[in-house]
C-alpha positions in Angstrom: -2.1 -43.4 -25.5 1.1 -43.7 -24.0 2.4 -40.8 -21.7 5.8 -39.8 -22.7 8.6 -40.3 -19.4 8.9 -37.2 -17.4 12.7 -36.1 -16.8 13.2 -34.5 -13.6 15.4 -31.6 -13.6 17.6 -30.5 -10.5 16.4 -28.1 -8.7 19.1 -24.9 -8.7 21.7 -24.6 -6.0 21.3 -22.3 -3.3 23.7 -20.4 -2.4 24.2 -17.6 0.3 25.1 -14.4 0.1 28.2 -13.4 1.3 29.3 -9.6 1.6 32.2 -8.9 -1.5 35.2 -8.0 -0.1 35.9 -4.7 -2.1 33.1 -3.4 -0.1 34.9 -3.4 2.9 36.7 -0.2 0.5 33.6 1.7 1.1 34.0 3.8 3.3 37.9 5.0 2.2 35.5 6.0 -0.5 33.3 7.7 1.1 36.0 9.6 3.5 37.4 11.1 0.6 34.9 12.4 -1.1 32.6 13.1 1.9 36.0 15.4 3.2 36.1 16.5 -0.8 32.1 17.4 -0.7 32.7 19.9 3.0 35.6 21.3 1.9 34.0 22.2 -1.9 31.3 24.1 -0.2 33.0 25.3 2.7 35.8 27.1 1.3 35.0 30.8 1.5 31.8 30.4 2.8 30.8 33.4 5.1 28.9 32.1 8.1 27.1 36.1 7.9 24.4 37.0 5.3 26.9 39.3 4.2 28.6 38.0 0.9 26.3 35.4 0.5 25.9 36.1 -3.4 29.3 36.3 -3.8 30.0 33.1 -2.1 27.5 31.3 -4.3 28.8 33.2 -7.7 32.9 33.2 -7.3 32.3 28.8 -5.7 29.5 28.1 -8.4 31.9 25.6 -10.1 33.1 23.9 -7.1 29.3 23.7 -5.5 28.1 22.3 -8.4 31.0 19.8 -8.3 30.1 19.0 -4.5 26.0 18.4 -5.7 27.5 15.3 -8.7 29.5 13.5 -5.8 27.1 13.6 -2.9 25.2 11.2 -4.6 28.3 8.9 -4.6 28.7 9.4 -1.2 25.5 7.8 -0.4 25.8 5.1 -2.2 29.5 4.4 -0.4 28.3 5.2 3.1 25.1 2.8 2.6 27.9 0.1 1.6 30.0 1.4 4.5 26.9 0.6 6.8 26.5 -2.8 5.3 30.1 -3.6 5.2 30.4 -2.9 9.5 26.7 -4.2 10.4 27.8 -7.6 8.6 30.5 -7.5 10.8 28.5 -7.9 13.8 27.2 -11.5 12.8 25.0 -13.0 15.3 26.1 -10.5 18.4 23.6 -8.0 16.5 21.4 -6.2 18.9 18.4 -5.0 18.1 18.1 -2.1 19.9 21.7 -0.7 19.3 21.6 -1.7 15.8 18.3 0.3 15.1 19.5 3.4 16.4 23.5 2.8 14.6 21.4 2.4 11.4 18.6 5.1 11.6 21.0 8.2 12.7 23.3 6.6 9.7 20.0 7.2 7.3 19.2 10.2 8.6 23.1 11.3 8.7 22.9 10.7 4.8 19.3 12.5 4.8 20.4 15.9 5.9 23.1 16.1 4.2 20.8 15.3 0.7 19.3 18.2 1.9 22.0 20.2 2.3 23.6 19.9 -0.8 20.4 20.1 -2.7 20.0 23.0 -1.0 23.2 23.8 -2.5 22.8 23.3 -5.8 19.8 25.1 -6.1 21.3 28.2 -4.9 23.5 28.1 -8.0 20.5 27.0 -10.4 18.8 30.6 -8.8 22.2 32.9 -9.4 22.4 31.2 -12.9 18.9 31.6 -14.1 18.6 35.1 -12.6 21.9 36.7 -13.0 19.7 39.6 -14.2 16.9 39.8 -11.4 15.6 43.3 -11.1 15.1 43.1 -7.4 19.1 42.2 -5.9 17.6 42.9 -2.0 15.2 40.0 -2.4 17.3 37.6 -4.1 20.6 38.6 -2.1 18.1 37.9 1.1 16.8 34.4 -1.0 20.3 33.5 -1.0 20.8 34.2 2.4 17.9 31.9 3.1 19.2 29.2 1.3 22.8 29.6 2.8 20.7 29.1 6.4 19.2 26.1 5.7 22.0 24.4 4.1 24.2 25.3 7.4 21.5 24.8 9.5 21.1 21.2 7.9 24.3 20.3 8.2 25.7 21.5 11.4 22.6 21.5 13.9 21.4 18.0 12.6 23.5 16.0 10.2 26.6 16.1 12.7 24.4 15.3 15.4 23.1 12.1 13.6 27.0 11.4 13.0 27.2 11.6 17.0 24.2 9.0 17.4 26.3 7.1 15.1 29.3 6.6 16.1 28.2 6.6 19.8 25.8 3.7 19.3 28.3 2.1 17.5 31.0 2.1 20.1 28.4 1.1 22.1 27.9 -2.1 19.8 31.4 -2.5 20.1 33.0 -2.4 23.9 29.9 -5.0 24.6 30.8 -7.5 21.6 34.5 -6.7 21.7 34.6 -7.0 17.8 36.7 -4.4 17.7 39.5 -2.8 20.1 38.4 -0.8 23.1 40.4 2.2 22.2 38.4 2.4 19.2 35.5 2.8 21.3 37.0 5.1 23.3 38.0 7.0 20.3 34.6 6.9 19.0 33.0 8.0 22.2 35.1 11.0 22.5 34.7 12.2 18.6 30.6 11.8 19.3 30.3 14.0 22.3 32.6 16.1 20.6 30.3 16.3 17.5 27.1 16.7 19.9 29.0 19.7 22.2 30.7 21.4 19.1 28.6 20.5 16.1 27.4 24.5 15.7 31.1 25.7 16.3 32.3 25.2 12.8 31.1 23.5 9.6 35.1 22.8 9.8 34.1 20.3 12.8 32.3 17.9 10.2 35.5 16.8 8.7 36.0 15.1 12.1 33.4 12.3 11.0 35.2 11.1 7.3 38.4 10.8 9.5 37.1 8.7 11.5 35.2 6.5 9.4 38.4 6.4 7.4 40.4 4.7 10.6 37.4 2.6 10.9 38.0 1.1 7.7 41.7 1.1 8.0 41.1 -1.4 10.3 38.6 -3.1 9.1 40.6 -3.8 5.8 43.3 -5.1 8.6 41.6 -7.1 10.6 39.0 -8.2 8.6 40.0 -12.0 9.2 40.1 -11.5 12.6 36.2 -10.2 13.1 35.0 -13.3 10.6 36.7 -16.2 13.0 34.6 -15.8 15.8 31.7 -15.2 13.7 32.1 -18.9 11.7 32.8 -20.6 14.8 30.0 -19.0 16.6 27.4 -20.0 13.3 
């Protein structure tokens, strides 16, 4: 029996990844609708229980409208975070680079919470626009109100501080980006850690930033890769 030639096929080409360069847009995207997503649920907002029903009821359309985009501004910020730790190339450290991307996750964790929070506060106004008891769900409200600021102020902003702190940090040692840039970063993170309670107004501080971030990044994004291929 004769045994028929065996042909051997190719094996596939490898090929290495190689981060798009419309991510780099990321995080324009996720400045704008992070600063769209505050401003939706701030507006009006009384930082008292008083008015707390009222809040939820008269902003019910734009809260709702905050809780369908937050979702997108996850999935921008987790490209944004990809996008600027690619940047780094072989200069990663470890230690600096944990910390940059857990406060990032857990940035993008509290404010999940927040905005769930959110939304179901309108869920319970529409479901129970006739409640029999308006004390108790006036006071549910409140409680929901208290959370949501309590998530967002006391802990996301501080995460935002770890952030951009660690990052700066990342930066002045690696010089991948310019000093005043780290300086800037510094400042707007102690700022964020001293002031976060202030005002939920104060969280608007972090989509600027990021926004200048990637302003630059988009600019000098040829810049940041030479070192890196020579380096590799």
């Amino acid at each position: 029996m004769s045994i028929p030639p065996q042909h051997n096929k190719p094996a596939p080409a490898l090929r290495q990844l190689s981060t798009p360069r419309a991510a780099a847009f990321a995080g324009v995207v996720f400045a704008v609708l992070f600063a769209t997503v505050l401003i939706l649920i701030r507006i009006r907002m009384p930082e008292g229980a008083q008015d707390s029903t009222d809040w939820v009821t008269s902003r019910r359309s734009a809260i709702t409208i905050a809780t369908v985009l937050m979702p997108f501004v996850g999935i921008s910020f987790l490209w944004f975070i990809g996008v600027v730790r690619d940047g780094f190339g072989r200069y990663e450290d470890r230690f600096f680079s944990s910390v940059f991307f857990g406060s990032g996750l857990l940035f993008l964790a509290m404010m999940f919470v927040a905005t769930a929070v959110a939304a179901g506060l309108v869920s319970l106004v529409t479901s129970n626009s006739g409640v029999t008891d308006p004390a108790a769900h006036a006071e549910l409200i409140n409680f929901g109100k208290r959370i949501m600021l309590s998530a967002t102020k006391t802990y996301a902003l501080r995460m935002a501080a770890v952030f951009m702190i660690s990052l700066a940090t990342i930066w002045l040692k690696t010089g991948l980006m310019p000093r005043w840039l780290a300086g800037l970063s510094y400042l707007l993170g102690v700022a964020l850690l001293i002031a976060g309670d202030t005002s939920m107004w104060v969280a608007l501080a972090f989509p600027a930033w990021v926004l200048v971030v990637s302003g630059l990044v988009l600019a000098r994004s040829g810049l940041v890769e030479q070192p890196r291929t020579l380096h590799d």
